[in-house]
N, C-alpha and C positions, 0 to 999 in steps of 0.2 A: 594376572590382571591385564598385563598388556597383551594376551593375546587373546584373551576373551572382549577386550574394549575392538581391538582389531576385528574380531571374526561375525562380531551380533551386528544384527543389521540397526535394532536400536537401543540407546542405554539409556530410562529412565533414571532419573537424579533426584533424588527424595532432600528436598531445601530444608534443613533449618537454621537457626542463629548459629547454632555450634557448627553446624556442618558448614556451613560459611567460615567460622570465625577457623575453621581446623585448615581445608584448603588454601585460605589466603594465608595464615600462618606458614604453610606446606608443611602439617603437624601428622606422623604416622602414615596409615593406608589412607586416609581418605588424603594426605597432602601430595604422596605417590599418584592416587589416582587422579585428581587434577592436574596433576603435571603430564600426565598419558595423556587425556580428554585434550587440554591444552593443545597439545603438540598433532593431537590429529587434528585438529580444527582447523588450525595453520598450514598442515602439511597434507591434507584431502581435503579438494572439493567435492568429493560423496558426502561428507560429512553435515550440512548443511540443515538436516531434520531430522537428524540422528540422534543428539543426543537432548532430552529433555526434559527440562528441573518442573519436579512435582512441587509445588509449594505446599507445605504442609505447617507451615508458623511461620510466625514475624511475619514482616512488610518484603516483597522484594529484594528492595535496597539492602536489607537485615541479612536476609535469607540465601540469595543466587549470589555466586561465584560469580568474581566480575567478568570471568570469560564465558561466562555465558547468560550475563543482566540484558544484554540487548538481543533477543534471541527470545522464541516463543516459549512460555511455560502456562502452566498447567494448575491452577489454584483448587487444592484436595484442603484448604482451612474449614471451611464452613459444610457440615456433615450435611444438612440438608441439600446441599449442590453435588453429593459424592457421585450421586449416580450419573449424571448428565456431565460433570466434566469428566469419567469414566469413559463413556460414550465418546467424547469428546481426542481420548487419549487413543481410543478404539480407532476411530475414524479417521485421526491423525497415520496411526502406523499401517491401515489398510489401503491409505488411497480414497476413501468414500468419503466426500464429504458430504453435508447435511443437507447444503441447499443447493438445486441445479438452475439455474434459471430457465425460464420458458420458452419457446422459440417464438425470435423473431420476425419470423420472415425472411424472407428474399433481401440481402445485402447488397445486390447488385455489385458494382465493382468494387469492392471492399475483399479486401485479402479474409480468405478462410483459413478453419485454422490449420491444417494441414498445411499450408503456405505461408500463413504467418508465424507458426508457433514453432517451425523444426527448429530453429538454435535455440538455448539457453540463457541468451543475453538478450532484452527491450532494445528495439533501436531506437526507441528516444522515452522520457519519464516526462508522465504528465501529474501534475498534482490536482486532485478536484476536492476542491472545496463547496460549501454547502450549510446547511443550516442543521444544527447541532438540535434537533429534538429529542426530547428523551420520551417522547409518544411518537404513536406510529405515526409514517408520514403518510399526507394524502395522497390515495391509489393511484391517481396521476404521478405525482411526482416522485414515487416508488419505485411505479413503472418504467418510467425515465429515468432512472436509476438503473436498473437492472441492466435496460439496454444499453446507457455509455457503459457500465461494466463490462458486460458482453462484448460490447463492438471494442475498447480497448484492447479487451484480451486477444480477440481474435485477429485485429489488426497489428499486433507484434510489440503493443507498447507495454512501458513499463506503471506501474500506477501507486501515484504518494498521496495517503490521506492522513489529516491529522488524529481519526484514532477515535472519531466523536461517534456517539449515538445520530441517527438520523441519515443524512446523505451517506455522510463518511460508512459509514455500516453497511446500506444496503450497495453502494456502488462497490465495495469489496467485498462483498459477500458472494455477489453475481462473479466480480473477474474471476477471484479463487476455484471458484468454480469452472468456469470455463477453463484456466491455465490447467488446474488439477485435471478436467476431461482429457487432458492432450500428454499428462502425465513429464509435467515438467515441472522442477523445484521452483516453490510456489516463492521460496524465501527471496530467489535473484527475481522475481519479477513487482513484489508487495512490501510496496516501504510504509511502516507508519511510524511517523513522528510522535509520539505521544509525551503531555506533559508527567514527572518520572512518579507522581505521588499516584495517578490514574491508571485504571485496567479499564483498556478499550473495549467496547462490547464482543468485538470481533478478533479472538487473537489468534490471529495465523500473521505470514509472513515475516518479515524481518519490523523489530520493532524497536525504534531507535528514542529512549526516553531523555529529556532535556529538561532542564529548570521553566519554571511556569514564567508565561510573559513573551515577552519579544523575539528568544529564542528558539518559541516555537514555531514562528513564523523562519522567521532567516533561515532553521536549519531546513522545510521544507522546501524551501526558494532556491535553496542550494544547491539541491537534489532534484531538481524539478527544469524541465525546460522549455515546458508551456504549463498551460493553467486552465480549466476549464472553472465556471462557476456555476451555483446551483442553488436558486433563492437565497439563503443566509440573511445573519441578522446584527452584522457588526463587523464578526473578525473574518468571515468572508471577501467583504471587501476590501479589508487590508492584508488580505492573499495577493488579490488583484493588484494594489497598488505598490506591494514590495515585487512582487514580478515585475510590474510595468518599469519601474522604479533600475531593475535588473537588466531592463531593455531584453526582458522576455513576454513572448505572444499570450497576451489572455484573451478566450473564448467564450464572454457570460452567455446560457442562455436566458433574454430578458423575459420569457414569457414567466419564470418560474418566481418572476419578483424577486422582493427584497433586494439586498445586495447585488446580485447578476442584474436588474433591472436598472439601480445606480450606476453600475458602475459602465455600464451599456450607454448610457445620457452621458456619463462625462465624457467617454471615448468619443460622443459625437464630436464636442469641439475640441476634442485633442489630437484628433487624425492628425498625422502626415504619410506622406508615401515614401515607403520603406520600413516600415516601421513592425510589417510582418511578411518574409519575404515572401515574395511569389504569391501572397495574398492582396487584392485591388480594394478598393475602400468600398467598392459594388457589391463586393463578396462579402465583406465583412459586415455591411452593414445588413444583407440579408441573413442575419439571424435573429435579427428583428422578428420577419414574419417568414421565413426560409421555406423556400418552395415545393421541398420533399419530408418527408416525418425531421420530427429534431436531432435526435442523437445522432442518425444516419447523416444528416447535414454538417452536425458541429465532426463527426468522423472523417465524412469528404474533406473539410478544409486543413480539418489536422495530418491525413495523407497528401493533401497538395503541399503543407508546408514543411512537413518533413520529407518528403522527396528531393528537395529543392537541399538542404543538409549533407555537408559532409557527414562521413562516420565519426563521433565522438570519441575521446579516450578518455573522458575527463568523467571519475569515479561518484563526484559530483556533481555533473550534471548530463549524462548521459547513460553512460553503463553502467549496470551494478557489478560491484567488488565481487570477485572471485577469491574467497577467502580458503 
């Protein structure tokens, strides 16, 4: 067992109550083999997309090995979804993901990804938040999605959403994409915070489930070390304001309304200088009506202000965990 867990490049994990309830006991073969699985997870960073719980009953919670609840898995419950999370399980172990986003043109100075993407570690985690539709968003604001996806990816960052339908979806749908074109472990670059009773539309990355509530805010603040925003409809802007709150940079873009629009009007009379370094209150306020397309704009300012940044150590707000 321990040299076939060693030797396969991946170990699907068929979840159920029992098969939970045996490993955390560490009852027979299956509590051996959790204890294997365990120890390489700890002890290899390959290990990282390796190994993957097919949910096949119960709830999560019920079902996955705590050493591997936060961690992407695979829901085979519901037969009429067998094929397509199947696909889904395909696409995972080949490399292919589903969606590529479209090109955007000419980046000008903005790091490509051959330049941004060789290491393995984000040099800085932006959280974007956005308005949680469970219908599609409008084409505009899709689109502008795709593209801060894209331009994150390619510009070296790291990217924390809370896990919603709507923004949170299509803005990781695009980065995954991109970081997978460049063929790098999608899980140290995609954090999603998700409340633990909820299965996010989009499950790739590193998925870190929390009690529902205020939790889910802190623990992405934490993880985060600027903010982008992206219309929303409540708990958007109290992204914005547990950041600011953090004396971390938030970037709304206001044209996209809602929340980013709010929270754009209170920064007017809350400026001071210093408040985002190496960014002037000229700068900041031109994303108002910003002078070159939007994402490419709110990407300039996020490159000026992470320039101006030491390198982080801090697991929490800067680098992802090399586990």
């Amino acid at each position: 067992m321990t040299r076939s867990v060693r030797d396969s490049d991946f170990v699907p994990i068929v979840c159920t109550p029992r098969y939970a309830a045996k490993a955390i006991a560490n009852e027979g073969g299956v509590g051996f083999e959790g204890s294997v699985i365990a120890g390489s997870i700890l002890t290899s960073g390959a290990t990282q997309n390796k190994f993957i719980p097919l949910l096949r009953a119960g709830t999560p919670a019920e079902s996955i090995p705590l050493f591997r609840l936060n961690r992407l898995y695979i829901d085979f419950k519901e037969e009429f979804a067998f094929a397509a999370e199947a696909e889904h399980l395909a696409r995972h172990m080949c490399n292919r993901p589903s969606e590529v986003p479209p090109p955007i043109g000419d980046a000008g100075a903005l790091a490509q990804p051959d330049d941004a993407l060789r290491g393995e570690q984000p040099r800085r985690w932006i959280v974007v938040a956005g308005t949680g539709n469970r219908d599609r968003l409008p084409k505009g604001v899709e689109k502008l999605c795709v593209d801060v996806g894209h331009l994150l990816a390619t510009s070296g960052f790291g990217l924390v959403t809370g896990g919603w339908p709507g923004v949170d979806r299509a803005v990781s749908q695009a980065f995954a994409a991109s970081v997978q074109s460049a063929r790098l472990p999608l899980d140290n670059f995609l954090t999603q915070v998700v409340e633990r009773s909820w299965t996010p539309p989009f499950k790739r990355g590193r998925i870190i489930p929390v009690p529902s509530g205020e939790a889910e805010y802190i623990e992405a603040v934490k993880r985060a070390d600027a903010a982008v925003l992206i219309g929303g409809l409540g708990g958007t802007y109290r992204t914005g304001e547990y950041m600011r709150a953090a004396g971390k940079p938030v970037f709304p873009i206001s044209q996209t309304g809602g929340d980013a629009a709010r929270f754009f009007a209170r920064m007017s009379g809350k400026w001071y200088d210093g408040w985002i370094p190496s960014i002037s209150k000229q700068q900041y306020f031109a994303l108002e009506k910003p002078p070159v397309s939007t994402p490419k704009f709110v990407l300039h300012l996020l490159e000026h202000w992470a320039e101006q940044l030491a390198p982080t150590t801090d697991n929490l707000s800067g680098t992802a965990p090399k586990l």
